[in-house]
PyMOL Python script that loads the backbone (N, CA, C, O; Angstrom):
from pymol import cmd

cmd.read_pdbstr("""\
ATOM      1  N   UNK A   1      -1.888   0.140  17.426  1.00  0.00           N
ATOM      2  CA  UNK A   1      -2.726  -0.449  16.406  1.00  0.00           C
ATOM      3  C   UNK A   1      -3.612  -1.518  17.035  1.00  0.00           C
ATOM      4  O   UNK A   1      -3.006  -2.305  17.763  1.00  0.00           O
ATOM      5  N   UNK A   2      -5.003  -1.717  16.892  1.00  0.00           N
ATOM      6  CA  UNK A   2      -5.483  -2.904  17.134  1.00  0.00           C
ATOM      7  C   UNK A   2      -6.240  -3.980  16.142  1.00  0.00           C
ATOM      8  O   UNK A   2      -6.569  -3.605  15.017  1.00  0.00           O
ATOM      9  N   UNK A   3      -6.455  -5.061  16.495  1.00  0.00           N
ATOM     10  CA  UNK A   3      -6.839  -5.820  15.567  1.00  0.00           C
ATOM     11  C   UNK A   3      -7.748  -5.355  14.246  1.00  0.00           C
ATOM     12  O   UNK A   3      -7.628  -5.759  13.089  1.00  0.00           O
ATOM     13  N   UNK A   4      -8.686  -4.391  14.772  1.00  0.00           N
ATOM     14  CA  UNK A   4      -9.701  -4.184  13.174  1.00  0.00           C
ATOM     15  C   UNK A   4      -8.946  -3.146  12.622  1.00  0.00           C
ATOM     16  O   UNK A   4      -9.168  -2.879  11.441  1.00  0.00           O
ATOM     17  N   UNK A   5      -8.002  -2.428  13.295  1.00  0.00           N
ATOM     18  CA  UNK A   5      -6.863  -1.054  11.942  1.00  0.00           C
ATOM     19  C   UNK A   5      -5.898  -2.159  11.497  1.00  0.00           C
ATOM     20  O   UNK A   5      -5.144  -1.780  10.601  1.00  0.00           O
ATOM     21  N   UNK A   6      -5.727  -3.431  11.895  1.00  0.00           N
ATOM     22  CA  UNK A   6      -4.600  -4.673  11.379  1.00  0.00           C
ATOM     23  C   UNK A   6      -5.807  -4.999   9.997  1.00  0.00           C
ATOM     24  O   UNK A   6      -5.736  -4.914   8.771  1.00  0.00           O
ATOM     25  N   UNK A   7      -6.573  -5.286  10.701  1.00  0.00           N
ATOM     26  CA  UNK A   7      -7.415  -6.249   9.226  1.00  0.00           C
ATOM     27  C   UNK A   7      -7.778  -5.250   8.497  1.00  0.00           C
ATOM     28  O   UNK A   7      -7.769  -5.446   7.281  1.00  0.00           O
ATOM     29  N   UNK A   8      -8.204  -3.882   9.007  1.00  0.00           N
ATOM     30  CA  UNK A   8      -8.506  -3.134   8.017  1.00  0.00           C
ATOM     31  C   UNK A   8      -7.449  -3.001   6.713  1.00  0.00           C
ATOM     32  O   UNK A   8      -7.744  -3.012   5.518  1.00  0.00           O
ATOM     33  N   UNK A   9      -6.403  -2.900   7.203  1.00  0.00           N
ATOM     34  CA  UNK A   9      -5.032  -2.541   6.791  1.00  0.00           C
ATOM     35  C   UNK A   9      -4.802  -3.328   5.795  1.00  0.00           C
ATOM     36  O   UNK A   9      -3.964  -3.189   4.903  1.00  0.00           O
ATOM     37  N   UNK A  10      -5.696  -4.313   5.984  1.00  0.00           N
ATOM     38  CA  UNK A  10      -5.011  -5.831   5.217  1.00  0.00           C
ATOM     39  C   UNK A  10      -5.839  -6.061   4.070  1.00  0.00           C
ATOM     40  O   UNK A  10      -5.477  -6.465   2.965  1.00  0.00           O
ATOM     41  N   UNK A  11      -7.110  -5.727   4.495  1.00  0.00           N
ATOM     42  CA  UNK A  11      -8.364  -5.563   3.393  1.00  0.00           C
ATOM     43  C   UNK A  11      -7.849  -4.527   2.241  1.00  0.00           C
ATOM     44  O   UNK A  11      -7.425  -4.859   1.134  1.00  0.00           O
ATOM     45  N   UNK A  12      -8.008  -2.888   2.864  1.00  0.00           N
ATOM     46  CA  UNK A  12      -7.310  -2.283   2.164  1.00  0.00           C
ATOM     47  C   UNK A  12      -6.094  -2.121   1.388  1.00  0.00           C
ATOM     48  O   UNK A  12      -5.890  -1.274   0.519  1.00  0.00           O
ATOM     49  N   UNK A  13      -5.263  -3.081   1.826  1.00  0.00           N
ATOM     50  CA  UNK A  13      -3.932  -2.917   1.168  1.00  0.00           C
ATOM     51  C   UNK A  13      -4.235  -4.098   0.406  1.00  0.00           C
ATOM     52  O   UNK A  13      -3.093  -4.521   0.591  1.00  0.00           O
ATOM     53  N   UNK A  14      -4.540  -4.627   0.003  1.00  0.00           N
ATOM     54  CA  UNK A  14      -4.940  -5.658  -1.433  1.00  0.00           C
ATOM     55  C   UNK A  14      -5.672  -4.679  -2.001  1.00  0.00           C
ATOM     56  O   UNK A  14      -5.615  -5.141  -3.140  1.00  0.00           O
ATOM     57  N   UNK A  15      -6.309  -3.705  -2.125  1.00  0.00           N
ATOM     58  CA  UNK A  15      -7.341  -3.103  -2.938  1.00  0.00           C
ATOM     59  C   UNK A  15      -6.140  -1.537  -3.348  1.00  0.00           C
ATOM     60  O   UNK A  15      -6.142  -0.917  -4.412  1.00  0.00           O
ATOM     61  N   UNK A  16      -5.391  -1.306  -2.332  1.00  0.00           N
ATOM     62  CA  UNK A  16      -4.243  -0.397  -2.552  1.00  0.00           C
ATOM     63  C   UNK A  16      -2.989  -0.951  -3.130  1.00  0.00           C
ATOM     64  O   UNK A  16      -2.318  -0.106  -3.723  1.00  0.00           O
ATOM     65  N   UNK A  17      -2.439  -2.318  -3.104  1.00  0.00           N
ATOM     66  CA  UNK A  17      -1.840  -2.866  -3.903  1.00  0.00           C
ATOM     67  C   UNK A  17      -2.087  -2.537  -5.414  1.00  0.00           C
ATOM     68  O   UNK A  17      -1.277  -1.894  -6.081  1.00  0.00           O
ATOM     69  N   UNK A  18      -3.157  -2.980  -5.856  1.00  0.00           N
ATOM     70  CA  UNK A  18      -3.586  -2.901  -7.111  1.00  0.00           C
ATOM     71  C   UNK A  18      -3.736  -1.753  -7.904  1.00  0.00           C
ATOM     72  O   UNK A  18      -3.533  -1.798  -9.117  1.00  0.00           O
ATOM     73  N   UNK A  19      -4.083  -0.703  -7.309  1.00  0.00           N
ATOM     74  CA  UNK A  19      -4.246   0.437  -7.683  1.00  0.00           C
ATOM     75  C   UNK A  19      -2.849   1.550  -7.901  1.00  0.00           C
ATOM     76  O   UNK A  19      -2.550   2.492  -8.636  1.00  0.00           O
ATOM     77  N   UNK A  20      -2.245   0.772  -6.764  1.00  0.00           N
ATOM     78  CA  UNK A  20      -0.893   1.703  -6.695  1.00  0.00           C
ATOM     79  C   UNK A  20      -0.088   1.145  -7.969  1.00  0.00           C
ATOM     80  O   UNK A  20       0.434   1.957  -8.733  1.00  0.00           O
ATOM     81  N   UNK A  21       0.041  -0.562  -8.257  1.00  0.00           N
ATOM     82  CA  UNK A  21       0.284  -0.663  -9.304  1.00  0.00           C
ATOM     83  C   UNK A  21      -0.408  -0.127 -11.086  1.00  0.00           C
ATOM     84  O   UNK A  21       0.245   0.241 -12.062  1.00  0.00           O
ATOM     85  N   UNK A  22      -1.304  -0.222 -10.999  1.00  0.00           N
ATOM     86  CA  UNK A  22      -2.151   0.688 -11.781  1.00  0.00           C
ATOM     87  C   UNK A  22      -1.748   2.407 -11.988  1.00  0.00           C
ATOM     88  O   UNK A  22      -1.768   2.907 -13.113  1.00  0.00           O
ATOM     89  N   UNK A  23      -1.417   3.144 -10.857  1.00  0.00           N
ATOM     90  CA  UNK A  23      -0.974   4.148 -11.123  1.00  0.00           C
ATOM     91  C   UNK A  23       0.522   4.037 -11.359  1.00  0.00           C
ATOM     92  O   UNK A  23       1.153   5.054 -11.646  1.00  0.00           O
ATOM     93  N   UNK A  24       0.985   3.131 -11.278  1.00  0.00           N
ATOM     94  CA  UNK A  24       2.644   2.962 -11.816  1.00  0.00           C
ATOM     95  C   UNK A  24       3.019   2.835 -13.120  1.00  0.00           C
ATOM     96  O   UNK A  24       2.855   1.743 -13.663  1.00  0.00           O
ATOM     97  N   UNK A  25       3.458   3.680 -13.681  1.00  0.00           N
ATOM     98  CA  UNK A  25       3.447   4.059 -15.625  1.00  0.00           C
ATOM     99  C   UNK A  25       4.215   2.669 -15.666  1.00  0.00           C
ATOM    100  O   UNK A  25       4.724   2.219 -14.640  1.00  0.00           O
ATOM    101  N   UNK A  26       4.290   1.930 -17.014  1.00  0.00           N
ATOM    102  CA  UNK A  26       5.071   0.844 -17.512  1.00  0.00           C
ATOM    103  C   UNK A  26       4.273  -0.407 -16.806  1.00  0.00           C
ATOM    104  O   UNK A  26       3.333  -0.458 -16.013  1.00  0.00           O
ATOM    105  N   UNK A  27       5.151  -1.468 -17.515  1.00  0.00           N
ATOM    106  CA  UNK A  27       4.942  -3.046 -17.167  1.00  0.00           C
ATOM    107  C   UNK A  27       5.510  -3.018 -16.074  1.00  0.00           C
ATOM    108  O   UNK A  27       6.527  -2.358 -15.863  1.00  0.00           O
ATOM    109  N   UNK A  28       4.699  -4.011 -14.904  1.00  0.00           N
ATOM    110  CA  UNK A  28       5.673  -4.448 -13.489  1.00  0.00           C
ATOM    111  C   UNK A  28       5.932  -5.979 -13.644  1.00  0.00           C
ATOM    112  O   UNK A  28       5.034  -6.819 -13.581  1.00  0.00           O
ATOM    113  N   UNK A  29       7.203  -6.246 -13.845  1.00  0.00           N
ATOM    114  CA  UNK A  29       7.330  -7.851 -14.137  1.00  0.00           C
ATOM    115  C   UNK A  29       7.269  -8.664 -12.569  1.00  0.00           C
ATOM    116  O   UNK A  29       8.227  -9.305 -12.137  1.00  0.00           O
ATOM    117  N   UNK A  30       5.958  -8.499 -11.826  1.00  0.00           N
ATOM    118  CA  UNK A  30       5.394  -9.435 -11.210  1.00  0.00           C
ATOM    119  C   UNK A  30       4.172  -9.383 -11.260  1.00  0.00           C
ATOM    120  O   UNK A  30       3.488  -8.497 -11.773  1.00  0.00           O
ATOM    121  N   UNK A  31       3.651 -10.844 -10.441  1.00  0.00           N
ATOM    122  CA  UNK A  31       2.538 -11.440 -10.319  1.00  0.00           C
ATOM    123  C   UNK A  31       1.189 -10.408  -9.343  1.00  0.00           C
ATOM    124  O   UNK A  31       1.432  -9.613  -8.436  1.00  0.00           O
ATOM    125  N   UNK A  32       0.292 -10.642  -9.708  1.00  0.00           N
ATOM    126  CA  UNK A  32      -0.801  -9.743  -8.810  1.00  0.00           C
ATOM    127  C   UNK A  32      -0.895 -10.191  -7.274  1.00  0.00           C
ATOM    128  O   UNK A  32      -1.329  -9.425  -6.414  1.00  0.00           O
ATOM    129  N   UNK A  33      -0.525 -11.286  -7.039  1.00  0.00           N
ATOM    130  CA  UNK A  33      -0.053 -11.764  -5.501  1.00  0.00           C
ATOM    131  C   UNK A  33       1.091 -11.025  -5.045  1.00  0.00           C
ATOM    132  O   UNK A  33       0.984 -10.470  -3.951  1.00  0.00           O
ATOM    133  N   UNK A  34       2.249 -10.909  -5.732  1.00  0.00           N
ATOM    134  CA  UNK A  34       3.239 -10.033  -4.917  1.00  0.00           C
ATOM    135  C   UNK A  34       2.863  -8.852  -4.501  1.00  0.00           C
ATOM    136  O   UNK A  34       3.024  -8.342  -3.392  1.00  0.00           O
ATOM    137  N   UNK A  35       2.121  -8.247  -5.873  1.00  0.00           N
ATOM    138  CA  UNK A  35       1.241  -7.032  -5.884  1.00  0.00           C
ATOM    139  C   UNK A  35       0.793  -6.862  -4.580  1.00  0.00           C
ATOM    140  O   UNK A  35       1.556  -6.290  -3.802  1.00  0.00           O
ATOM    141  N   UNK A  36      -0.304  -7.246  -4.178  1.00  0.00           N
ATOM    142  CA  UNK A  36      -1.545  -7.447  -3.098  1.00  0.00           C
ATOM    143  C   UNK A  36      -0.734  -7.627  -2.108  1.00  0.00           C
ATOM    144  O   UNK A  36      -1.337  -7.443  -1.051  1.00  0.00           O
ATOM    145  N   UNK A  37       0.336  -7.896  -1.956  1.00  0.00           N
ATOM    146  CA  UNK A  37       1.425  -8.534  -0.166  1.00  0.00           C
ATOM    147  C   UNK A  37       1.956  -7.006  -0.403  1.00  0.00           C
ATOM    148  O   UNK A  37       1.181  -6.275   0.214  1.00  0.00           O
ATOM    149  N   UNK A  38       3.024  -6.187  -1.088  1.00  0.00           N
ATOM    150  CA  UNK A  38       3.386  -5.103  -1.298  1.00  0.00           C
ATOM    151  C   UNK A  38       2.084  -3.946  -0.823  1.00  0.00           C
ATOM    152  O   UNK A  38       2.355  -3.123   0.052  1.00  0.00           O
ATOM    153  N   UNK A  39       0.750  -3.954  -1.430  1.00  0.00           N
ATOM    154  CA  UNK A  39       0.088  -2.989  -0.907  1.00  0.00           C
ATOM    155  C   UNK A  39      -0.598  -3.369   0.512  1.00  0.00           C
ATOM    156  O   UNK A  39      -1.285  -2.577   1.157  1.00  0.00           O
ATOM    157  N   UNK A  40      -0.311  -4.696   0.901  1.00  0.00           N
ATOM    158  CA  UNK A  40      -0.743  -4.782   2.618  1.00  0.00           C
ATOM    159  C   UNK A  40       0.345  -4.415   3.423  1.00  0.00           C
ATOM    160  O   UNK A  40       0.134  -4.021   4.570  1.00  0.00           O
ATOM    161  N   UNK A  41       1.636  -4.504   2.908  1.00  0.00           N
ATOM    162  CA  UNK A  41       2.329  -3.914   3.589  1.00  0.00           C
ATOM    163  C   UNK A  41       2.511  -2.738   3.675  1.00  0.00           C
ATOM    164  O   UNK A  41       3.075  -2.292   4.675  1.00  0.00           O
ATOM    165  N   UNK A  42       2.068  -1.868   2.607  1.00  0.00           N
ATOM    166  CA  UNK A  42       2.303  -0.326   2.450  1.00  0.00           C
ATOM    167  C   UNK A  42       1.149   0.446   3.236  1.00  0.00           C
ATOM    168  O   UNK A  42       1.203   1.576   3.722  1.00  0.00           O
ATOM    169  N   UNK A  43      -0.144  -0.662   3.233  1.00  0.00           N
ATOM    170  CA  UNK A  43      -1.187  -0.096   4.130  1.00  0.00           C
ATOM    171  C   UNK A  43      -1.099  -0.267   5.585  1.00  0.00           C
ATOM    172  O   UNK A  43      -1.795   0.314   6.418  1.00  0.00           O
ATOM    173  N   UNK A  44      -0.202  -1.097   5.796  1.00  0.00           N
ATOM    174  CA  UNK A  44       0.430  -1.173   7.467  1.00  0.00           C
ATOM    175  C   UNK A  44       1.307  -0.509   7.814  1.00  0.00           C
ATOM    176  O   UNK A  44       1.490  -0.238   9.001  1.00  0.00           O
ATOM    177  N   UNK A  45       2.257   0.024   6.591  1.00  0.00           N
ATOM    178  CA  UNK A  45       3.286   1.078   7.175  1.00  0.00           C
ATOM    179  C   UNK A  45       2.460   2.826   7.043  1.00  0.00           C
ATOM    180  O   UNK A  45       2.741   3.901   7.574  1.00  0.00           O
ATOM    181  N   UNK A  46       1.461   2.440   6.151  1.00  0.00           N
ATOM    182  CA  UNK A  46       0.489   4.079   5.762  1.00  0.00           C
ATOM    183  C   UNK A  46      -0.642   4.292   7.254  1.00  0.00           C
ATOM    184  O   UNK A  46      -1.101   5.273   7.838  1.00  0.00           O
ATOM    185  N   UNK A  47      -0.723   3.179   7.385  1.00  0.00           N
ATOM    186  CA  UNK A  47      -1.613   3.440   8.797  1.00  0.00           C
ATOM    187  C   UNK A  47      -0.512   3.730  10.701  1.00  0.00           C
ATOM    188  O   UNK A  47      -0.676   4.464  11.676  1.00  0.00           O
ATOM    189  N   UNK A  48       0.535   2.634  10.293  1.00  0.00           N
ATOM    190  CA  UNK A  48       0.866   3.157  11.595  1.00  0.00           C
ATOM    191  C   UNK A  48       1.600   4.488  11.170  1.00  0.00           C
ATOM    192  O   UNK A  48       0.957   4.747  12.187  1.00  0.00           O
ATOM    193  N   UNK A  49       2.204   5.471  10.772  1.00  0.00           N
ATOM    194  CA  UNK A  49       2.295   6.536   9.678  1.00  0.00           C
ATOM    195  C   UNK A  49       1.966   7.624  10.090  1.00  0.00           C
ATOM    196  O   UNK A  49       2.695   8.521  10.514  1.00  0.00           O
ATOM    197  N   UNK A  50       0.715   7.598   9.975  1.00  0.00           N
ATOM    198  CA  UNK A  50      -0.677   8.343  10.186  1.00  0.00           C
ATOM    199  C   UNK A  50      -0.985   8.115  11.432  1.00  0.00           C
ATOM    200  O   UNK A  50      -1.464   9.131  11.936  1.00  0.00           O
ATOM    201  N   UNK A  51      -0.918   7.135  12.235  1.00  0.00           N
ATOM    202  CA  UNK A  51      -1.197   7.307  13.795  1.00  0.00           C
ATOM    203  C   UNK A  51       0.049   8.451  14.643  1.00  0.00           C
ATOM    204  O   UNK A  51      -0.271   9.468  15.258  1.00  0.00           O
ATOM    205  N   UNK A  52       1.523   7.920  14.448  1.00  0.00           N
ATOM    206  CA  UNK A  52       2.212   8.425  14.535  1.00  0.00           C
ATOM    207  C   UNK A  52       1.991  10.010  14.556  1.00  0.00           C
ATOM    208  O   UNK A  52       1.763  10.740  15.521  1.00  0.00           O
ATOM    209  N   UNK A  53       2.115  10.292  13.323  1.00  0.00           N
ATOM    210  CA  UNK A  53       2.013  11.988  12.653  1.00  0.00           C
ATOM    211  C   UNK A  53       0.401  12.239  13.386  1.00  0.00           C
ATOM    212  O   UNK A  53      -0.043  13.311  12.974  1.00  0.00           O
ATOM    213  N   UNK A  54      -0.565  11.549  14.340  1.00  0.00           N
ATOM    214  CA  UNK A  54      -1.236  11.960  14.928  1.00  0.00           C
ATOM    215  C   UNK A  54      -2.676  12.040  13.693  1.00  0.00           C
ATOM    216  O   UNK A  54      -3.685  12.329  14.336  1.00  0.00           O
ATOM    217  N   UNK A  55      -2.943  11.899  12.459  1.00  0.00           N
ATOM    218  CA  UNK A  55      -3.508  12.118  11.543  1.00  0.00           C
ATOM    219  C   UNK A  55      -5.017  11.670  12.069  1.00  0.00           C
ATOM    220  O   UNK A  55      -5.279  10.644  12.697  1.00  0.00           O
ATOM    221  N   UNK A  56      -5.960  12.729  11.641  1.00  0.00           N
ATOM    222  CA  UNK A  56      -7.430  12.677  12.837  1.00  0.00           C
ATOM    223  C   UNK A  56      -7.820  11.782  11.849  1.00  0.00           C
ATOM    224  O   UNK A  56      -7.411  11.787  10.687  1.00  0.00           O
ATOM    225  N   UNK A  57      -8.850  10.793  12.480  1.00  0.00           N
ATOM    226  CA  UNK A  57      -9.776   9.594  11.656  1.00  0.00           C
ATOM    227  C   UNK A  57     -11.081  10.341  12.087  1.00  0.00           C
ATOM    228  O   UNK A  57     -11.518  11.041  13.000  1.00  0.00           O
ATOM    229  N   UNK A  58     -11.464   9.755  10.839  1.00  0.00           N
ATOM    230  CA  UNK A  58     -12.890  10.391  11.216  1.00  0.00           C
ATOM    231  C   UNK A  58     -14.071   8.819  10.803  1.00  0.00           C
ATOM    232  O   UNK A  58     -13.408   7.789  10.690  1.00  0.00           O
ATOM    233  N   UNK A  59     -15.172   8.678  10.656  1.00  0.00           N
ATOM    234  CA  UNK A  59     -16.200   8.118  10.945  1.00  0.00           C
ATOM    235  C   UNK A  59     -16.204   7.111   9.108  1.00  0.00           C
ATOM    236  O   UNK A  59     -16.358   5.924   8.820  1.00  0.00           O
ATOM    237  N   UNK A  60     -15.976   8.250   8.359  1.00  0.00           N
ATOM    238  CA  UNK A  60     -15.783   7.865   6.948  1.00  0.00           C
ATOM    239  C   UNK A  60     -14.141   7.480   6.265  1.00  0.00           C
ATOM    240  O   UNK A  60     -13.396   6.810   6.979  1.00  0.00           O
ATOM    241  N   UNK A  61     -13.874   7.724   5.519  1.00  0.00           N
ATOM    242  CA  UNK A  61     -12.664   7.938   4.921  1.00  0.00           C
ATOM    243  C   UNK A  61     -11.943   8.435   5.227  1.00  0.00           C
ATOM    244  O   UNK A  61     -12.172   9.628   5.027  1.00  0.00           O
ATOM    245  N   UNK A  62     -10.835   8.245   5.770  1.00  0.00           N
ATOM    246  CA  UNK A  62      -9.717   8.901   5.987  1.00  0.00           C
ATOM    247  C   UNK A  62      -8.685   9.273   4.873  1.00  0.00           C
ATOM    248  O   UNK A  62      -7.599   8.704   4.761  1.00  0.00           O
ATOM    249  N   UNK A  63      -9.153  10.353   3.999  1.00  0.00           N
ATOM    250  CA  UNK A  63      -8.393  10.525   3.142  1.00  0.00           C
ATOM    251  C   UNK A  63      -6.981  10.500   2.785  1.00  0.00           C
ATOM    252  O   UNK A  63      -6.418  10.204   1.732  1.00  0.00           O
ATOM    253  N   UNK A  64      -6.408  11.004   4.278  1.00  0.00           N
ATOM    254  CA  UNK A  64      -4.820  11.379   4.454  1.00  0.00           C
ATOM    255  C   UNK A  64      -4.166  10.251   4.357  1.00  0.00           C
ATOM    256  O   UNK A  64      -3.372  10.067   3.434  1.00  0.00           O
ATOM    257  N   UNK A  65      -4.455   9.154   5.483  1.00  0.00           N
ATOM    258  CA  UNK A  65      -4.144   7.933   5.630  1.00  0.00           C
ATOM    259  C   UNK A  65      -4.157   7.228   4.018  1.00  0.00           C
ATOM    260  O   UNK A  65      -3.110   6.697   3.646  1.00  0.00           O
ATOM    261  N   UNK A  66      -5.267   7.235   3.149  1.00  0.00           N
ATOM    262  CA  UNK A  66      -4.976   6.483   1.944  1.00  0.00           C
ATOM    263  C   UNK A  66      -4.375   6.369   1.052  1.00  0.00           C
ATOM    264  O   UNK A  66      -3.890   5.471   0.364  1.00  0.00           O
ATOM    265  N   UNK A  67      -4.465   8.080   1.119  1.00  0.00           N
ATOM    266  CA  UNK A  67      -3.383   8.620   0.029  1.00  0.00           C
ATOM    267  C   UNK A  67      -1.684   8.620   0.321  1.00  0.00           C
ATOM    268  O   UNK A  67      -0.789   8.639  -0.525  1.00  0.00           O
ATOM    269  N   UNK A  68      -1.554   8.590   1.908  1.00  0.00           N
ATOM    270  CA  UNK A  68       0.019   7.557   2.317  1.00  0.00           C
ATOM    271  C   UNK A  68       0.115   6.326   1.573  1.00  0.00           C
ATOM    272  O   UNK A  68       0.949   6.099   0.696  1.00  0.00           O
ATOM    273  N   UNK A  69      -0.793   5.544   1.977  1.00  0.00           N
ATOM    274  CA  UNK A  69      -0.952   3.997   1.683  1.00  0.00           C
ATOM    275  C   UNK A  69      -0.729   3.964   0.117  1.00  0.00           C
ATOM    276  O   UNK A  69       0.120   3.171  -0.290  1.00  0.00           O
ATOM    277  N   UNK A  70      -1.326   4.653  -0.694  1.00  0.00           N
ATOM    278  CA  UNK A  70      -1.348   4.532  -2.319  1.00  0.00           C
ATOM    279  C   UNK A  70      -0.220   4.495  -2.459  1.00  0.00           C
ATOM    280  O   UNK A  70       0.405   3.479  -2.764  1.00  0.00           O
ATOM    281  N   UNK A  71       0.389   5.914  -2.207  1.00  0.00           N
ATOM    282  CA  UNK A  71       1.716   6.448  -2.333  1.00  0.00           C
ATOM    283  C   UNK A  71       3.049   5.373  -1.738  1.00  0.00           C
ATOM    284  O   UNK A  71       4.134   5.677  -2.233  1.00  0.00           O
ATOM    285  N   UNK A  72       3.079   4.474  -0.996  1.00  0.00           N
ATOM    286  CA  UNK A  72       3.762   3.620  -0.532  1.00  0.00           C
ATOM    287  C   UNK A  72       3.870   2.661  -1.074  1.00  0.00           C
ATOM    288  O   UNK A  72       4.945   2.138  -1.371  1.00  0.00           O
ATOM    289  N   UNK A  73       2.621   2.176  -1.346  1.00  0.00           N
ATOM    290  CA  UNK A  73       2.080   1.279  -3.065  1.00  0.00           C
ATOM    291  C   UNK A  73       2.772   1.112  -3.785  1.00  0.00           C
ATOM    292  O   UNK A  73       3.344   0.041  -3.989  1.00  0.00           O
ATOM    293  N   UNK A  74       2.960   2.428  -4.550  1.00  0.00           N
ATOM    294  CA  UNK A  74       3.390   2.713  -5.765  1.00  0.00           C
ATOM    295  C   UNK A  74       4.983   2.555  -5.383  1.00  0.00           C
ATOM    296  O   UNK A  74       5.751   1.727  -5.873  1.00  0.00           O
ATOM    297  N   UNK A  75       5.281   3.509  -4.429  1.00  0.00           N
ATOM    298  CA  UNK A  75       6.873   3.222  -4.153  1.00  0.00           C
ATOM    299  C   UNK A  75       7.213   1.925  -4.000  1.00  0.00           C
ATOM    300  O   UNK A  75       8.213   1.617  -4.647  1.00  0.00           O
ATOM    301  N   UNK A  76       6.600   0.840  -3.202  1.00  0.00           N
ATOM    302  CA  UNK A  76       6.725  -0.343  -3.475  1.00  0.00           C
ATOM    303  C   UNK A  76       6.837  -1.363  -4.156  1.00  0.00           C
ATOM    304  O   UNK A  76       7.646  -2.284  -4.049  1.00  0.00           O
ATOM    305  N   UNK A  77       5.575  -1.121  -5.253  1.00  0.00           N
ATOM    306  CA  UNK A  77       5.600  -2.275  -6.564  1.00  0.00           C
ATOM    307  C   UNK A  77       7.094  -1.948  -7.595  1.00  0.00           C
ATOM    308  O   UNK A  77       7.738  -2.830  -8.163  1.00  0.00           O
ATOM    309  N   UNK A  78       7.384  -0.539  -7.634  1.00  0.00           N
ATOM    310  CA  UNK A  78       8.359   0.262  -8.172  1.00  0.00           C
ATOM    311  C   UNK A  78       9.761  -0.352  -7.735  1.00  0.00           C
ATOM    312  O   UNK A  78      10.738  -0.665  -8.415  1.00  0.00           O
ATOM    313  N   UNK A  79       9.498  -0.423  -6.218  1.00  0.00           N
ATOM    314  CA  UNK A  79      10.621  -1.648  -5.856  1.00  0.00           C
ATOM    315  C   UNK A  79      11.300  -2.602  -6.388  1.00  0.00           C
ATOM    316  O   UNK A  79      12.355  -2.880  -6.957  1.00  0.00           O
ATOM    317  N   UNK A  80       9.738  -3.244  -5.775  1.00  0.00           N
ATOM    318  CA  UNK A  80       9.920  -4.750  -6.157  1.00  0.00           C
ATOM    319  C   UNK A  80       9.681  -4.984  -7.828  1.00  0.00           C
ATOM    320  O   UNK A  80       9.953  -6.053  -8.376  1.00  0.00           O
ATOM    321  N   UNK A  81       9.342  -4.264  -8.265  1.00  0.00           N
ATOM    322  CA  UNK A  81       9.800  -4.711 -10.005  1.00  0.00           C
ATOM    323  C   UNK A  81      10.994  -4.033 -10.542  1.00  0.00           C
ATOM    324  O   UNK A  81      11.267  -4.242 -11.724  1.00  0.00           O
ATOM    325  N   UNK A  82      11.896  -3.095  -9.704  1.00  0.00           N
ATOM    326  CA  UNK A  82      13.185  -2.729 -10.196  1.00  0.00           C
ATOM    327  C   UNK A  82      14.079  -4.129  -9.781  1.00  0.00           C
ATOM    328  O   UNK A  82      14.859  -4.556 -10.632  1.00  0.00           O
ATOM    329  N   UNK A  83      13.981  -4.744  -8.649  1.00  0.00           N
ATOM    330  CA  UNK A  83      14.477  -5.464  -8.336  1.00  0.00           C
ATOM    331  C   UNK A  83      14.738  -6.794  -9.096  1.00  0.00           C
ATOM    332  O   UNK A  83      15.809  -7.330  -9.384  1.00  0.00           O
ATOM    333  N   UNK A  84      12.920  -7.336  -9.442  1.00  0.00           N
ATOM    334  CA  UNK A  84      12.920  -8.177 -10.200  1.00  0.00           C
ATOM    335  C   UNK A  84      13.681  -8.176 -11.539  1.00  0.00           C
ATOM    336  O   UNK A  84      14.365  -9.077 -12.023  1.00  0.00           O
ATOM    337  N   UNK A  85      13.338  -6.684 -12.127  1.00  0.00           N
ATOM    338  CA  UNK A  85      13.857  -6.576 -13.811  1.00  0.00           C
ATOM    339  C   UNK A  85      15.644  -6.423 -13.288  1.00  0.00           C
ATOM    340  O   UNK A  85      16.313  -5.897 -14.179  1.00  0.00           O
ATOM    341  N   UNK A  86      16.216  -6.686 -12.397  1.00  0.00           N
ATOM    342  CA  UNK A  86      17.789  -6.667 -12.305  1.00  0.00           C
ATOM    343  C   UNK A  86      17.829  -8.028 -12.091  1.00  0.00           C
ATOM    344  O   UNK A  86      18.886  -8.281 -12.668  1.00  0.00           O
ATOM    345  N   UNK A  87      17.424  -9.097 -11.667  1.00  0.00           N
ATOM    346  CA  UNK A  87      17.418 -10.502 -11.330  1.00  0.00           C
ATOM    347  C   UNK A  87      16.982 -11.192 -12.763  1.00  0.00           C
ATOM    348  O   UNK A  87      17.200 -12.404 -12.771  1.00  0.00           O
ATOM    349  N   UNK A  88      16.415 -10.671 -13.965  1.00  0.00           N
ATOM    350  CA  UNK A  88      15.599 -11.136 -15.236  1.00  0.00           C
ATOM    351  C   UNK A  88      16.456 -11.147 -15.766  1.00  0.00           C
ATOM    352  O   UNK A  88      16.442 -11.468 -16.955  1.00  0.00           O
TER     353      UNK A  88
END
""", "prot")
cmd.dss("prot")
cmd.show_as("cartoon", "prot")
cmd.util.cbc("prot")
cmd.orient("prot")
């Protein structure tokens, strides 16, 4: 990984945070900051992921790669608000 697939990762995963929560049916009893840390992390585990599994980048969008990242998202906020609603 190098520094601009790190920041990319980081940009994107606040913008994949949100969305992944968004595609998550029901209330998530946290804050949109936990949110946004959950999808930077899911976009750092969706990108190194995709390097791994060799996944080709191309010039534009890397579709494959995002749709990991979403998908990790979602498994994530899903997490961390099962977690929370057992601690409530």
């Amino acid at each position: 990984m190098t520094i601009a697939s790190i920041l990319g990762a980081i940009v994107i995963g606040a913008i994949v945070g949100a969305v992944g929560r968004l595609l998550l049916p029901g209330r998530q009893p946290i804050g949109w900051i936990l949110t946004i840390v959950v999808g930077i992390v899911a976009a750092l585990i969706g990108t190194a992921i995709a390097q791994v599994l060799n996944v080709a980048t191309t010039d534009g969008i890397d579709w494959i790669e995002l749709v990991m990242q979403v998908v990790l998202a979602i498994v994530g906020v899903g997490l961390v608000a099962g977690l929370r609603r057992s601690r409530v």
